[in-house]
C-alpha positions as CSV (number, residue, x, y, z in Angstrom):
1,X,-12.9,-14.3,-5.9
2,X,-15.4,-15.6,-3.7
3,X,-15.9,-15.3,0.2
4,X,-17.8,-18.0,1.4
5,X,-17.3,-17.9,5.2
6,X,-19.7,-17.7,7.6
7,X,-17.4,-18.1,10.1
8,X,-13.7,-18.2,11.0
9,X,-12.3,-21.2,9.2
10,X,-8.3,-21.7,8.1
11,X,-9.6,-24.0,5.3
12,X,-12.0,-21.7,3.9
13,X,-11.5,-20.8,0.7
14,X,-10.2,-17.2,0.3
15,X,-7.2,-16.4,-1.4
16,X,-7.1,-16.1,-4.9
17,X,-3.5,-17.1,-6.9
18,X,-2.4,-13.8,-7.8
19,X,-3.0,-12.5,-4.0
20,X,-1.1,-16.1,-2.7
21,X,2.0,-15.2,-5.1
22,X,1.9,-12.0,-3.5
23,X,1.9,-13.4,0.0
24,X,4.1,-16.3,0.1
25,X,6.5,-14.8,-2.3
26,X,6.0,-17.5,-5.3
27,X,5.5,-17.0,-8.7
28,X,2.1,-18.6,-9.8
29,X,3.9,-21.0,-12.1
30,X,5.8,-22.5,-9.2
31,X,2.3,-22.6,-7.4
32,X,0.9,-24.2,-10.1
33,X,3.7,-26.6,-10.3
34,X,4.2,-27.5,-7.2
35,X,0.2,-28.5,-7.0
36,X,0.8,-30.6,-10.0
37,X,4.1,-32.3,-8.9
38,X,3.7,-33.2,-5.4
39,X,-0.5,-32.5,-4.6
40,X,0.0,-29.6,-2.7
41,X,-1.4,-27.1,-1.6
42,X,-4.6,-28.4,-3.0
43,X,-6.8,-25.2,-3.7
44,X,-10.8,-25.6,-4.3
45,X,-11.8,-24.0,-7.5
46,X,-14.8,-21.4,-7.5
47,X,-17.5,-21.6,-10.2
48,X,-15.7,-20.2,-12.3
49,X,-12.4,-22.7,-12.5
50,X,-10.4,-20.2,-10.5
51,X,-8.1,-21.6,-8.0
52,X,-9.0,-20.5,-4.1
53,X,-6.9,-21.4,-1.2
54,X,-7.0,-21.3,2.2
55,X,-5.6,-19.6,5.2
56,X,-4.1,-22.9,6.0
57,X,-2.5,-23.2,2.4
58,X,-0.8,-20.0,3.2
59,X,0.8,-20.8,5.8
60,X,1.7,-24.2,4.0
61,X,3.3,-22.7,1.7
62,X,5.1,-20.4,3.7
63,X,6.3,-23.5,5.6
64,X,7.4,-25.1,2.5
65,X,9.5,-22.1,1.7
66,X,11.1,-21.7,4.9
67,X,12.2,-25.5,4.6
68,X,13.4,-24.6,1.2
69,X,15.7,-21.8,2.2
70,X,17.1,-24.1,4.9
71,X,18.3,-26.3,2.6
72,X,15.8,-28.6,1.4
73,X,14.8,-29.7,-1.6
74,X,10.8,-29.0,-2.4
75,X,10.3,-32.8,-2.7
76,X,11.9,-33.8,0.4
77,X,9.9,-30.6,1.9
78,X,6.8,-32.1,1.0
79,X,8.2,-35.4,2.1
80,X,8.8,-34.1,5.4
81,X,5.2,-32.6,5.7
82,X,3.8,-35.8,4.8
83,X,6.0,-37.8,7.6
84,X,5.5,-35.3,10.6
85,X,1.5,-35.5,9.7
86,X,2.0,-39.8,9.2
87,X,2.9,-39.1,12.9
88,X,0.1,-37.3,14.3
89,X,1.8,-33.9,13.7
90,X,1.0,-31.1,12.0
91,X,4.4,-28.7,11.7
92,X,2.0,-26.3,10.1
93,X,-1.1,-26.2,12.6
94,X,1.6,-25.9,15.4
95,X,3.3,-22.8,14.5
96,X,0.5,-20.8,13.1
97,X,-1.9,-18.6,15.2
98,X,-4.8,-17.7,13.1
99,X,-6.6,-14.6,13.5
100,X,-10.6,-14.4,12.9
101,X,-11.7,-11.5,11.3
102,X,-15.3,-10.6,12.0
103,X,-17.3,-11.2,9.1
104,X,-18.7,-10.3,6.7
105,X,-15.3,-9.0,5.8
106,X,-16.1,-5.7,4.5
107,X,-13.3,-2.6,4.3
108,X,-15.2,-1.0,7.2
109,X,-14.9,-4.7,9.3
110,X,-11.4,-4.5,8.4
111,X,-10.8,-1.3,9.3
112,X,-12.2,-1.8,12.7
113,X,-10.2,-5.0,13.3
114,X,-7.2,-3.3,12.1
115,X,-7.8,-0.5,14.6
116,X,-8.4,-2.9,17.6
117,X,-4.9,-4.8,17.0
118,X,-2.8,-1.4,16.4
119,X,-4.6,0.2,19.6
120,X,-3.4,-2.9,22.0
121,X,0.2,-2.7,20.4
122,X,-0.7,-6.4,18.8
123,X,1.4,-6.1,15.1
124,X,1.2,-9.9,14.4
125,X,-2.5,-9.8,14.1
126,X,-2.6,-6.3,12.1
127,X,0.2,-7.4,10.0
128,X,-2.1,-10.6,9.3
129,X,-5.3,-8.4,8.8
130,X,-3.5,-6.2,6.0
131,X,-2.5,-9.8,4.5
132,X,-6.1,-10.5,4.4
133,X,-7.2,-7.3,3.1
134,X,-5.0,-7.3,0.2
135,X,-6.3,-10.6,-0.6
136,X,-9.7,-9.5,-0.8
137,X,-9.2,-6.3,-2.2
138,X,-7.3,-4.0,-4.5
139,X,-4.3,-2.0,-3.3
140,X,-6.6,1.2,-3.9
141,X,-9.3,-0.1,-1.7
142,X,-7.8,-0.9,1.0
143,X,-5.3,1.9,1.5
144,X,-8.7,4.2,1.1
145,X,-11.2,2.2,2.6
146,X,-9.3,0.1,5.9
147,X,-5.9,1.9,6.6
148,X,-7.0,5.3,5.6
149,X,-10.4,5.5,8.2
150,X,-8.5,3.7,10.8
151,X,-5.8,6.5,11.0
152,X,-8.4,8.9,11.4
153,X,-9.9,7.4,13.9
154,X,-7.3,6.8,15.8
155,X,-6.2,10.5,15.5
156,X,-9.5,11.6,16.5
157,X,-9.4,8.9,19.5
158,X,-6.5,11.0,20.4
159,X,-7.4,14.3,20.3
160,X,-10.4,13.6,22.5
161,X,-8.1,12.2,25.0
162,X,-9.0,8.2,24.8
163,X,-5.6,6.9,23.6
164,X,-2.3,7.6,24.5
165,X,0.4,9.6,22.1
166,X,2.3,6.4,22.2
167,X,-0.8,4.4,20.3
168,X,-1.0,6.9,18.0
169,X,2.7,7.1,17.1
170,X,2.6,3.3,17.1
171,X,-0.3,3.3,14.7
172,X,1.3,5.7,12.6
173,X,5.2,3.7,12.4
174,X,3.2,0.8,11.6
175,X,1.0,2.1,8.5
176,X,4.4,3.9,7.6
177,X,6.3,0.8,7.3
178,X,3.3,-1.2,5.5
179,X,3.5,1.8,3.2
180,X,7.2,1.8,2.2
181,X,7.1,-2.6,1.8
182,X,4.0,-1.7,-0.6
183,X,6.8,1.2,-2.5
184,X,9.4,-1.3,-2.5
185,X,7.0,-4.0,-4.2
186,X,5.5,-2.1,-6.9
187,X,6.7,-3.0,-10.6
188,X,8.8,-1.2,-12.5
189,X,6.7,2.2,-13.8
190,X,5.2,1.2,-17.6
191,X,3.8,4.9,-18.4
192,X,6.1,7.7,-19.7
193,X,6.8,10.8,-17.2
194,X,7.9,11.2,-13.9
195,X,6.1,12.7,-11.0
196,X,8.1,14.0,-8.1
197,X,6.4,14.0,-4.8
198,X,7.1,15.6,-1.3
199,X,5.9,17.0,1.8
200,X,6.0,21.4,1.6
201,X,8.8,22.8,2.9
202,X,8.0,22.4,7.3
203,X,6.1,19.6,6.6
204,X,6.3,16.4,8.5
205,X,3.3,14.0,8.3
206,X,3.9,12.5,5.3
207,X,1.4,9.2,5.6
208,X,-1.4,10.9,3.7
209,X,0.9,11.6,1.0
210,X,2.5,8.1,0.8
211,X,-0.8,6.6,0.4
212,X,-1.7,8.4,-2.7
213,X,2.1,7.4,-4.1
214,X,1.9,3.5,-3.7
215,X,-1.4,4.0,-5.3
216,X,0.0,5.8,-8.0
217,X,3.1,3.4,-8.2
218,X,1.2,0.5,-8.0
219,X,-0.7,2.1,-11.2
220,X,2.3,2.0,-12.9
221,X,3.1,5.8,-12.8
222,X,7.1,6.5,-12.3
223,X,7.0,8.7,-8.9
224,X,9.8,9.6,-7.1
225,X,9.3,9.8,-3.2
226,X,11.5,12.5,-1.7
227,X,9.7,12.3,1.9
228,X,9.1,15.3,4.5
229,X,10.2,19.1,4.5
230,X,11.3,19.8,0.8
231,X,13.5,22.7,0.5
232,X,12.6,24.5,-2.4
233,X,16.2,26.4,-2.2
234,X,18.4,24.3,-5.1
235,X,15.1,21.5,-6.2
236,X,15.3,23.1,-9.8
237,X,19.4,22.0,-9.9
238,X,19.0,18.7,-7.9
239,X,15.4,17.7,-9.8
240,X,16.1,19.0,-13.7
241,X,17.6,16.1,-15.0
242,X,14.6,14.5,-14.4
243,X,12.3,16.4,-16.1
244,X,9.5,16.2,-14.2
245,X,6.2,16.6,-15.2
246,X,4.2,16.8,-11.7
247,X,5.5,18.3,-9.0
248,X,3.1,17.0,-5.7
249,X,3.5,18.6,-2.4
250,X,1.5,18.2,0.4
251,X,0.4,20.1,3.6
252,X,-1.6,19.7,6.6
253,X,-1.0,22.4,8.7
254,X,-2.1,26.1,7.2
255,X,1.3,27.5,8.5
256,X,3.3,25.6,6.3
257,X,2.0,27.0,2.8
258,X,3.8,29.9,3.5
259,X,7.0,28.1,2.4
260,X,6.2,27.6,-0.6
261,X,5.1,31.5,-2.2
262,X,8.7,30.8,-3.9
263,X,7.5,28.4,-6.2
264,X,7.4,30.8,-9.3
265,X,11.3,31.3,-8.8
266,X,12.1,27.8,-8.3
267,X,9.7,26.7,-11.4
268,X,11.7,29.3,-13.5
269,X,15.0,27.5,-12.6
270,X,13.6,24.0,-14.6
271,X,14.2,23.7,-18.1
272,X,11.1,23.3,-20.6
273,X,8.8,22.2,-20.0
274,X,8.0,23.4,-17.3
275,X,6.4,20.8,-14.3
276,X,3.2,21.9,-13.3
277,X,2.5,22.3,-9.4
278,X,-0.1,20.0,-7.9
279,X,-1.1,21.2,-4.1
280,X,-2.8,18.3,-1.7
281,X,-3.4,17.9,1.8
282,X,-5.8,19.5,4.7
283,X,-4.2,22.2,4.6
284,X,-5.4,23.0,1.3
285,X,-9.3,22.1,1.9
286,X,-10.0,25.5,2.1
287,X,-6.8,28.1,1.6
288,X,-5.0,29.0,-1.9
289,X,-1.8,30.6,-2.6
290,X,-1.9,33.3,-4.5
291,X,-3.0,34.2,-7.8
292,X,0.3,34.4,-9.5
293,X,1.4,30.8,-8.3
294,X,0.3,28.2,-10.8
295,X,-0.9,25.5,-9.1
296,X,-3.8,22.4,-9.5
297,X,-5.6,22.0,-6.0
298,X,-6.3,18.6,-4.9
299,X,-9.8,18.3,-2.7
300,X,-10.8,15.3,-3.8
301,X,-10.7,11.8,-1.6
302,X,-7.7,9.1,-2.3
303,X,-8.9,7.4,-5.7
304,X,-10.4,10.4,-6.7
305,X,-7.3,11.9,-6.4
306,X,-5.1,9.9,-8.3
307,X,-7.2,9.8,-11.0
308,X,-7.2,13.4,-11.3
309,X,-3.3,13.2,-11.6
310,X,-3.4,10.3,-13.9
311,X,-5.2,12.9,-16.3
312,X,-3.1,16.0,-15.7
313,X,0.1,13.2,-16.3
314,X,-1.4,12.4,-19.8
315,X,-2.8,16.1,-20.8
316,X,0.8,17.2,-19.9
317,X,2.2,14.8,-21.6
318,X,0.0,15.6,-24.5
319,X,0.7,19.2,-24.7
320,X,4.3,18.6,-24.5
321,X,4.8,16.2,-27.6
322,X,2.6,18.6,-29.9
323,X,5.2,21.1,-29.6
């Protein structure tokens, strides 16, 4: 996909097909129909025969959706369009707020932006960024390189003293919300094994965590999200019909890894084979459990990260059917 702005335009093209179904909801091949039935939208190909819309063809289409779940037919929706615009209106240009985006749009120019509208409480136009950003670039990318950075900086803003707690928690409900819509979107998982995934036992920020799931998810990995402050009391019983093959917990704060120097009687409780025990979080930068806890240590940044379980899911895996 190309970016050819060189300054804020709606009718720039920018959106590729696959990030416009994602978008607006709409299967390409309705996309594709719709441009060959009734002209619109009416995307500009790039140099390579690739179909690239607009921010204006957006926000078309979601107009032409909204008028089709009011009743409408997509004909007389288009008919409509055309009418209102015979009479000087433009039902589209009226009810949309664009938001410029510095350029060049780079992860760090996103992240920047993104940290700007969360800081002054504006969700509209940080919903709108993410939108863009996802257009742009991959899931991995962007959860690593926009919403990732902004957090921390918005955390270290904080603990200097330069934003309120409220912008902070703001921040934070917002990225967890975009998180759980990115869970709930991800396709069914197309590899074999599960990974279970949790904060420790005490633990309650749970955003870093989430970030490496939807990656994973999105990656096609079956991961089951059980959120903050495992109990390891009873996870064996509750978790063994599963049969796991990762178990992924996470800790920021050195306190809590006291919690979990049970883990060697609550891995005994599972049935063969056994899951191994992946540790993450800054809490595990630079402390380890002890010796006669099995576990895999992640240090590594996001993608990094999720690569290193993609491995250990396939060498388990491995191991497992030789037997």
């Amino acid at each position: 996909m190309e970016n050819t702005e060189s300054s804020h335009d709606p009718y720039a093209p920018v959106y590729n097909i696959k990030a416009v179904s994602r978008l607006v909801g709409l299967p390409p091949v309705t996309l594709r129909a719709w441009e060959r039935r009734y002209g619109l939208p009416h995307p500009r190909r790039s140099h390579q025969g690739y179909r690239l819309y607009s921010e204006y063809d957006l926000h078309l289409l979601r107009w032409l959706k909204q008028q089709i779940e009011s009743g409408l037919s997509i004909g007389r929706a288009v008919e409509y369009w055309r009418e209102l615009r015979s009479l000087g209106r433009d039902p589209v240009a009226e009810q949309t707020r664009f938001y410029p985006i510095r350029q060049p749009i780079s992860p760090s120019h996103l992240a920047r932006d993104l940290y700007e509208a969360l800081t002054h409480f504006n969700e509209e136009a940080a919903t709108e960024i993410l939108r863009r950003a996802s257009a742009l670039y991959a899931i991995d990318q962007v959860l690593a390189e926009v919403v990732q950075p902004m957090l921390v900086e918005i955390g270290e803003a904080w603990h200097r003293g330069e934003l309120p707690v409220a912008v902070e928690h703001f921040a934070t409900q917002f990225c967890l919300q975009h998180l759980m819509s990115l869970l709930a979107a991800s396709a069914p998982p197309r590899h074999p094994g599960v990974i279970v995934a949790a904060c420790a036992p005490g633990e309650t920020h749970q955003i870093g965590l989430l970030m490496l799931v939807v990656m994973l998810r999105w990656r096609g990995w079956n991961v089951k999200y059980l959120g903050q402050d495992l109990k390891l009391e009873g996870m064996a019983e509750a978790l063994g019909p599963l049969k796991p093959r990762l178990l992924l917990f996470t800790a920021t704060r050195p306190e809590v890894t006291r919690n979990l120097l049970d883990l060697p009687q609550a891995l005994a409780a599972f049935p063969d084979p056994k899951p191994w025990v992946v540790l993450g979080g800054q809490a595990f930068q630079d402390l380890r459990l002890p010796e006669e806890i099995p576990a895999i240590y992640l240090r590594a940044p996001l993608p990094e990260a999720v690569a290193l379980i993609e491995r250990l899911m396939q060498e388990h895996i491995s191991k497992t059917s030789r037997r």
